[in-house]
C-alpha positions in Angstrom: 120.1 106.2 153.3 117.9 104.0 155.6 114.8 102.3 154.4 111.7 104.4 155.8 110.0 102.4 158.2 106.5 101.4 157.7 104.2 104.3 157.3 107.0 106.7 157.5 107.2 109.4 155.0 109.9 109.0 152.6 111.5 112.7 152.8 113.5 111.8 149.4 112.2 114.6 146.7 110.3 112.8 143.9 111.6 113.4 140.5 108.5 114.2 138.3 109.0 115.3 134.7 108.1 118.7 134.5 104.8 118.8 132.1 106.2 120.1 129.3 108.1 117.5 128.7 105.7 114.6 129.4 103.0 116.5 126.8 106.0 116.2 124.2 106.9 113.2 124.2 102.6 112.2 124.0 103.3 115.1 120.8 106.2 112.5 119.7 104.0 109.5 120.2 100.7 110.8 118.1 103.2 112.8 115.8 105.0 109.2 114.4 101.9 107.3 114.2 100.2 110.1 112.3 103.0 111.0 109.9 102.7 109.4 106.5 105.1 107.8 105.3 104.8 110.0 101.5 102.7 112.6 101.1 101.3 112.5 97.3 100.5 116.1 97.2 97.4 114.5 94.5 95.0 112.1 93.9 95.6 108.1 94.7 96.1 108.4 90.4 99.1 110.2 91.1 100.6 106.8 92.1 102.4 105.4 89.7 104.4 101.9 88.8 107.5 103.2 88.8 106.6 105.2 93.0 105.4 101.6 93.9 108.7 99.9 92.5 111.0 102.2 94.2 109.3 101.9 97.2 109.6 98.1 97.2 105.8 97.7 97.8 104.1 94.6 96.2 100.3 95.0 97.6 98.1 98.1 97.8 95.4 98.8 100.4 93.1 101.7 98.9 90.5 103.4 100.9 87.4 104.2 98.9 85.0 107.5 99.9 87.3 110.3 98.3 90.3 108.3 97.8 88.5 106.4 95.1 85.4 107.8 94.4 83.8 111.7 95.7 81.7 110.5 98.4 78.4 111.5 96.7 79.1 109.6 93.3 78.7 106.1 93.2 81.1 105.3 90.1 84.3 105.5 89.8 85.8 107.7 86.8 87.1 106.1 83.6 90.3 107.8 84.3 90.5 105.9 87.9 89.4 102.5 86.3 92.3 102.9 83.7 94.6 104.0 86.6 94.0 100.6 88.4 94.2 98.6 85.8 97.8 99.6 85.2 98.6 99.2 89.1 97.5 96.0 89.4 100.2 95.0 87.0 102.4 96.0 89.7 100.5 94.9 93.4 97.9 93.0 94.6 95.1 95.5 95.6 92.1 95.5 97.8 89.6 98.2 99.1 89.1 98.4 103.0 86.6 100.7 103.9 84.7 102.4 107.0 81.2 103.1 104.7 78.6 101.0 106.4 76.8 100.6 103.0 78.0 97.0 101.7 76.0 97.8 98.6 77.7 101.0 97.2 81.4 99.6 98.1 80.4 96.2 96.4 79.2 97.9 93.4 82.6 100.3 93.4 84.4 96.8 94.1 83.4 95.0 91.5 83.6 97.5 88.5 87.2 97.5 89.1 87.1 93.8 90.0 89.0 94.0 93.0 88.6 92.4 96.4 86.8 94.6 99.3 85.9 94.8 102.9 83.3 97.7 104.3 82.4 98.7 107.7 86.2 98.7 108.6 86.0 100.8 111.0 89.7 102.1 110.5 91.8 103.3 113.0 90.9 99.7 114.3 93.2 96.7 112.6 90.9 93.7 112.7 89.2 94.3 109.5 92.4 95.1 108.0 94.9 92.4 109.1 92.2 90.3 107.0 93.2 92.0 103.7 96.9 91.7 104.9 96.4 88.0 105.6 94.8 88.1 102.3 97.4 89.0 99.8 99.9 86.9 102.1 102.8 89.5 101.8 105.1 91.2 104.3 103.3 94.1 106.0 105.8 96.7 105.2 105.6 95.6 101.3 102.2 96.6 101.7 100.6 100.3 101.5 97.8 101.8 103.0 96.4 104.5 100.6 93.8 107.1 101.8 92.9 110.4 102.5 92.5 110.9 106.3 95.0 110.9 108.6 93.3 109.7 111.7 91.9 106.8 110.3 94.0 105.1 107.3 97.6 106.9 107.9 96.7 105.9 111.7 95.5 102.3 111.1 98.5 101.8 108.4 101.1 103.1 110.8 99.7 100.7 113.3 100.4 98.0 111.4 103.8 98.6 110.2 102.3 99.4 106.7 103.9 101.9 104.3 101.2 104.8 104.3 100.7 107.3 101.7 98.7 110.5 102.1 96.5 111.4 99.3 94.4 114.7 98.3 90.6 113.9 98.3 88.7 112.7 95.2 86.3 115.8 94.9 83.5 116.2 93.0 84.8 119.4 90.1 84.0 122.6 91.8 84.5 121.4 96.1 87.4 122.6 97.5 88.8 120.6 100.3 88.3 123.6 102.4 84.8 122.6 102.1 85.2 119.5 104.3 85.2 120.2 107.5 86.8 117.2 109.3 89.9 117.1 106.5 90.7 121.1 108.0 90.4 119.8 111.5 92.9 117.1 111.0 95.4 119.3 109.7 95.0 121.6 112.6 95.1 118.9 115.0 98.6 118.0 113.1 100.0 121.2 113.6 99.6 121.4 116.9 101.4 117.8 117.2 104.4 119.0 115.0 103.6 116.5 112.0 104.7 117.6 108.7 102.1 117.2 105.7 104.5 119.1 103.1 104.7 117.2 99.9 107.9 115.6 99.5 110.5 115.7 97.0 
């Protein structure tokens, strides 16, 4: 076929993608950075020595607010503080989190005398590449532990870390029902085709 000359009209049909295709494979994008990687069905103390040893993991990156600790309590539990002290046995472990208030994540921090960063701001990856950079490891034997899907599943996934999905830390009586923004992440997953069934 000739070239068109200059400001001709090229009377070739353009092949656009119809939309429905173009809006799945945006689904496919968002759907693989938002999928964990396991889905613990619990709480963080639900992860065990033996899940991190079979998952070749070697450093742990734990969010705090209801991963840790109910975000209206400022102590850990004595359960979650004996929990810890078994996994670090097994990984290196830091807390990376988005809370703005140094004070309360220092205090959590250093009762379970572990290394921290606050005011993350997670789904970005500066603040966390420093705790990578940290504990000096590969990224993918590392694992980003939280409760949120659009911030530390999305951050971890980001990075090439190993991401694992917890339920929240509640304080006895809340039902994660009662947190709005945890129901409007799962909605906004189901409509991007992302599994969040426990696995196997």
């Amino acid at each position: 076929m000739p070239k068109p000359q200059r400001g001709a009209i090229d009377p070739s049909p353009v092949q656009c993608q119809p939309r429905s295709t173009v809006q799945r494979e945006y689904n496919m994008t968002w759907g693989k950075l938002l999928q964990p990687d396991l889905i613990l069905g619990e709480t963080v103390i639900g992860i065990t020595p033996d899940l991190i040893q079979q998952q070749g993991l070697r450093g742990i990156v734990l969010d705090v607010d209801e991963t840790l600790v109910p975000l209206r309590l400022a102590e850990t539990t004595p359960e979650v503080c004996a929990w810890l002290e078994q996994l670090k046995l097994s990984a290196d472990i830091w807390l990376v989190s988005n809370n703005l208030n140094e004070p309360r994540i220092q205090r959590i921090a250093a009762f379970l005398s572990v290394p921290y960063i606050s005011g993350a701001g997670k789904p970005s990856r500066r603040k966390l590449r420093q705790a990578i950079a940290a504990m000096n490891l590969p990224v993918n034997q590392i694992a980003m532990v939280g409760d949120r899907l659009f911030t530390d599943v999305l951050v971890g996934n980001r990075l090439g870390m190993f991401t694992i999905l917890v339920e929240p830390m509640l304080i006895p009586g809340e039902s994660v029902k009662d947190h709005p923004i945890r129901t409007l992440e799962v909605w906004l997953t189901q409509l991007l085709g992302i599994t969040l069934q426990t696995r196997p």
